[in-house]
Structures are given as C-alpha cells and as structure tokens.
N, C-alpha and C positions, 0 to 999 in steps of 0.2 A: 376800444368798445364804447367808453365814453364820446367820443365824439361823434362816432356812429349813432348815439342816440338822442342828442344833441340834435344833427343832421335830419333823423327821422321826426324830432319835435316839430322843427322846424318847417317841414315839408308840411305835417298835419294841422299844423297850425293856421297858416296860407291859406291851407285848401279849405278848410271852416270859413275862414274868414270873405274869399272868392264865394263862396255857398251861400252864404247867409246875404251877401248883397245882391246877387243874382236876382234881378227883375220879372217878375211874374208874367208868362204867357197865357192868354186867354185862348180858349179853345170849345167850340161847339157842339163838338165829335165824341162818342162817347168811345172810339177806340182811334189811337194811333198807334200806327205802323210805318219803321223803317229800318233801310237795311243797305247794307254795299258791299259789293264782291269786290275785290284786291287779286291782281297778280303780278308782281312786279318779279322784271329780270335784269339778271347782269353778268356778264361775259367778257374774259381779257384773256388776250392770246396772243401769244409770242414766236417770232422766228427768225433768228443769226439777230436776238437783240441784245447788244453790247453790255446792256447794265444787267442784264440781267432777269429772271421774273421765272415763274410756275403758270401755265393757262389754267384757268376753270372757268363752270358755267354753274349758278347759281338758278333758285327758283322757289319762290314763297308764294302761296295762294292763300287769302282770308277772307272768310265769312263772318259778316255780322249782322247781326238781325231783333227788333227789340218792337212788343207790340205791347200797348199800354192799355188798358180799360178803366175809362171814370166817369162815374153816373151814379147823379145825386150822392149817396155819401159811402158808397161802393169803389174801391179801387182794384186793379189785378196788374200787375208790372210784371213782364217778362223779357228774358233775353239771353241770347247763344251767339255764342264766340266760337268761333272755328278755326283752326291755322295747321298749314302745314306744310315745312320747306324741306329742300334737298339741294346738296351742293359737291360737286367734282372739284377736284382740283390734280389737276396732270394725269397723271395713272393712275393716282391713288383710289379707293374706291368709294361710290356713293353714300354721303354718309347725311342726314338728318341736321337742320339749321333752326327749325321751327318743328314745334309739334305741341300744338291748345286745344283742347278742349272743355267749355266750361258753359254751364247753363243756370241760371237762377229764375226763383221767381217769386215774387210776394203779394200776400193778398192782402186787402184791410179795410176796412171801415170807419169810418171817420167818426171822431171823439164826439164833434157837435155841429151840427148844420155847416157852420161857415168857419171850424175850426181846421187849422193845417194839422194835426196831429191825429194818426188812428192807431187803431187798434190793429197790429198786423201781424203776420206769420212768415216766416220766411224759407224757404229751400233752396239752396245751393250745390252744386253737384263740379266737379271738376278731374279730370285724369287728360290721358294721350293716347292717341293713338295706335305708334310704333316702338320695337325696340327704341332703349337709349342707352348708348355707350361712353366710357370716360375715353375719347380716343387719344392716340391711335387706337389702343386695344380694345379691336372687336369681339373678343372671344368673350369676353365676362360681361353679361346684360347689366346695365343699373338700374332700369326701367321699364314698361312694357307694360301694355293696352291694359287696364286699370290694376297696375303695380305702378305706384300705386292711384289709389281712386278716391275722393273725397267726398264724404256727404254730408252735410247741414242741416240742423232744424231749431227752428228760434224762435220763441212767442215773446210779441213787447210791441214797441211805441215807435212810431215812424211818422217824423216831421217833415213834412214837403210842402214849402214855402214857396215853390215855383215849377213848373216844368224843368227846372234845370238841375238844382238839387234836392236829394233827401239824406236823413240821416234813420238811421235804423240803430232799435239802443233794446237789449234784449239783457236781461238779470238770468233767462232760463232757458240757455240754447245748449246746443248738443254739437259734436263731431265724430263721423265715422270715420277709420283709415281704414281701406281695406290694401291689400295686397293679394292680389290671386295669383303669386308665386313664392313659391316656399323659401326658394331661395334669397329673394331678395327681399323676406320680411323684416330680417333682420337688420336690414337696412333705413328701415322705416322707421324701427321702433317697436316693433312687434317682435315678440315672443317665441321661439322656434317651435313650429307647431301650427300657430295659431296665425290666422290670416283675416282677422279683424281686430281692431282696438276702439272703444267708446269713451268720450270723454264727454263731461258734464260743465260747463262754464256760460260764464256773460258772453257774449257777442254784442259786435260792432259791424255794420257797415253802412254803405255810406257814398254816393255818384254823385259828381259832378259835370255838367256840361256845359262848354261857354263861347261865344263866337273870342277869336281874339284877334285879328284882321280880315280883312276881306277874303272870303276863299279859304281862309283857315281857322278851325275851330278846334276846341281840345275835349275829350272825355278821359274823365281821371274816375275811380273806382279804387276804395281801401276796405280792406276788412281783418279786422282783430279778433281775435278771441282768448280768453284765457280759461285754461282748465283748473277750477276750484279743489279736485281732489288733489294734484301733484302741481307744483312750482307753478301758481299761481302767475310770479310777479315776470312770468318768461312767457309773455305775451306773442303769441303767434302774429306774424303780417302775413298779408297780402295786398300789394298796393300796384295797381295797373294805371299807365298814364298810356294816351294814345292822341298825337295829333295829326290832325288831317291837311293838305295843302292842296285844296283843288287848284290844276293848271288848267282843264280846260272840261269838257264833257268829259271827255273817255281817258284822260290823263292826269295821275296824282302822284303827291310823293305823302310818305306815311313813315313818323314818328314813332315807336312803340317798344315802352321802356317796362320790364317787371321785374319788383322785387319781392321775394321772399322770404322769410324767418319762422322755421319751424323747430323748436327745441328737440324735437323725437326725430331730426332727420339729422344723421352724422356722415357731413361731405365726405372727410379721410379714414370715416371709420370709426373717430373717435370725437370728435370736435363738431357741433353745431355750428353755422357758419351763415351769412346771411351771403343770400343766393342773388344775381344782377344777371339779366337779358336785355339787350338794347337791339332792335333791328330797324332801319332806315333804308329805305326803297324806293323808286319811283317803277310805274308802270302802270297797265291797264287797271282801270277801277270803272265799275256802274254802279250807281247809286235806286236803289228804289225805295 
C-alpha cells in the first residue's frame, strides 16, 4: 500500500507541476464549446487455427462534450462524459466493457479584475448506466443505473491560470451515495435500509489539458475528497487520464485510463481496494 501511495504522489505531483506551466490562451468569445463522438471496433475470428484462439467482437461509443462561459469576471465551466461498451467473445454471452456517466459543472466569479483566482461552486454528478456483473456470474448484480450514483457540492476557490488548467480547493464540500437498490446498498457502504449516505468534507479538483505532439493531446481530471466526520486521513480518488491520437479527420485511437479509491466500497466484501480501468481503441471519431 505504501508504494501505491508513493505511485499516487507521484502522478499528482507532475500533473501540478504540467498545470502550473501550461501557457495561457487568449480568447475573445465569451463561450466556448467542444466536443467528440468515439466509436471504436474490434473483431478476431478464428477457423481450423492450429494455435489456437476464442472469436469476438467488441464495441465502445463515447461522448464528450464541455461548454465554457467567461465574461468580464463571470466564469460557468461545464462538461459530460458519456461511454458505453459491449463485448462477445465465442458463445459466451453479451457482457458490458465500458459504462460512464458523469457531468460536472462550476460557476465563479473572479476575486479581482485581472486576478486568476474566484470565487466558485461546484457540482459533480457521476453513476452508469447498465447492470454490472463480477463475471462470469451473471446472476448477482454489483451495479445498476444509479447503484450506485454520486453527487457533489463544494463552495471555495478556483485557480485558472490558463485555459488549460485549474485547480478547485473547497474547506466546505459535500458527497451523496445514493444506491436505488437495496440490495446492493450494502455494498457501497450504506446501511441496510437505507439508500443514501451524506458526507461532509474538503474537496479537490482539478483538469488539466495539454497538446503533447502533433495530433495528440492529453486531458487528465483528479478529484479527492475527504470526509471530516469518519477516517479523515482515507482520502477518496478519482483520477481520469484520457489521450487522444488524431490519425486523420474521421479516424483516432484513444487512450483512457481510470482510477478509483473509495473507502466505503468493499471489492471482496470486506477489503477496500483501489479500483484500475484501462481502454485503448482505434476507430471512428468527429470532433465538433
């Protein structure tokens, strides 16, 4: 565990450090707006092949979408992530590879004329879509369309030094769990019965965006928080890295790594456990 945190220092550290040099883009508009659909595929299939192998076909589609508002000393940042895959393999059956859902958004105000720092608030919202199973076995749900569902709310101080990064630094934010199944509440951390939990703590978050060659650019996104009334020093993550690789107009390959640490989610039932998704793709992509 210690090197795991170690590991984690490390990663945070960098990404500060990449943030804080990030060159300021000048801009005229008092909103921007962007956004790009993903659907990448992949398919192997076999027949009288000597080494051996299983056919399937795979299939991930993502939305992302992020509209900004700044004017004079007024800011509104918004943005939703969408994802959702499915994947075969032989006979076995259809099972879920991808399932995101997450939307944020923050408002604020700027401290002084020509200062980077305001005054902001912030909303975060996060769950899935579909069942999620420990496969093989389908019969026992682990997961399902908001079981569970996450909600945020954070009043503090938010540094944006550039279009590319900010940092969001909150003494007086909040977190809801909800779970709208009874059954799997207590997998969450909740209480049998009961299908919400409110937690009171500091908040962290914090984007970074950066070209890093031609054609390929990176968006990283971390957010921490710790709960003041119970085990403080067992700091919640969420930390999303995503790179992009345009190959051409209509064709990309996409990077997209997430980790998780939630103290109130027990992987085997009994153990907290820090949670890794890595997906890497190429196929259709538009950008607008």
């Amino acid at each position: 565990m210690t090197n795991m945190r170690k590991l984690i220092l490390s990663f945070v550290t960098l990404y500060f450090v990449l943030g804080m040099t990030a060159q300021e883009v000048q801009d005229t508009t008092y909103w921007k707006k962007n956004g790009d659909f993903t659907v990448n595929f992949s398919q192997v299939s076999f027949s009288n092949w000597a080494a051996g192998g299983k056919n399937s076909v795979s299939g991930v589609a993502l939305f992302n979408y992020g509209a900004n508002y700044l004017k004079d000393r007024l800011s509104w940042d918004n943005s939703l992530n969408l994802g959702y895959g499915l994947l075969k393999e032989g006979s076995d059956e259809l099972i879920k590879s991808e399932d995101k859902m997450e939307f944020n958004s923050k408002a604020g105000y700027r401290m002084a004329p020509e200062s980077k720092w305001f005054f902001s608030g912030l909303l975060g919202f996060r769950s899935q879509f579909a069942n999620g199973y420990k496969y093989p076995d389908t019969d026992n749900r682990i997961s399902a369309l908001f079981a569970p569902a996450y909600l945020n709310f954070a009043l503090g101080a938010d540094y944006k030094p550039s279009d590319r990064f900010s940092l969001f630094l909150s003494p007086l934010g909040s977190k809801f769990t909800f779970v709208a199944d009874d059954v799997l509440a207590p997998l969450f951390g909740l209480e049998t019965g009961k299908n919400m939990r409110a937690e009171l703590g500091g908040t962290l978050r914090s984007e970074l965006k950066l070209p890093l060659v031609t054609n390929v650019d990176m968006v990283a996104a971390l957010g921490l928080f710790s709960n003041y009334l119970e085990k403080p020093q067992n700091v919640d993550v969420n930390w999303d890295l995503r790179i992009n690789m345009k190959i051409n107009k209509f064709l990309s390959a996409n990077l997209i790594t997430n980790m998780i640490y939630d103290d109130n989610i027990k992987i085997d039932g009994k153990n907290s456990l820090v949670q890794w998704k890595q997906l890497f793709g190429v196929g259709f992509s538009y950008k607008f």
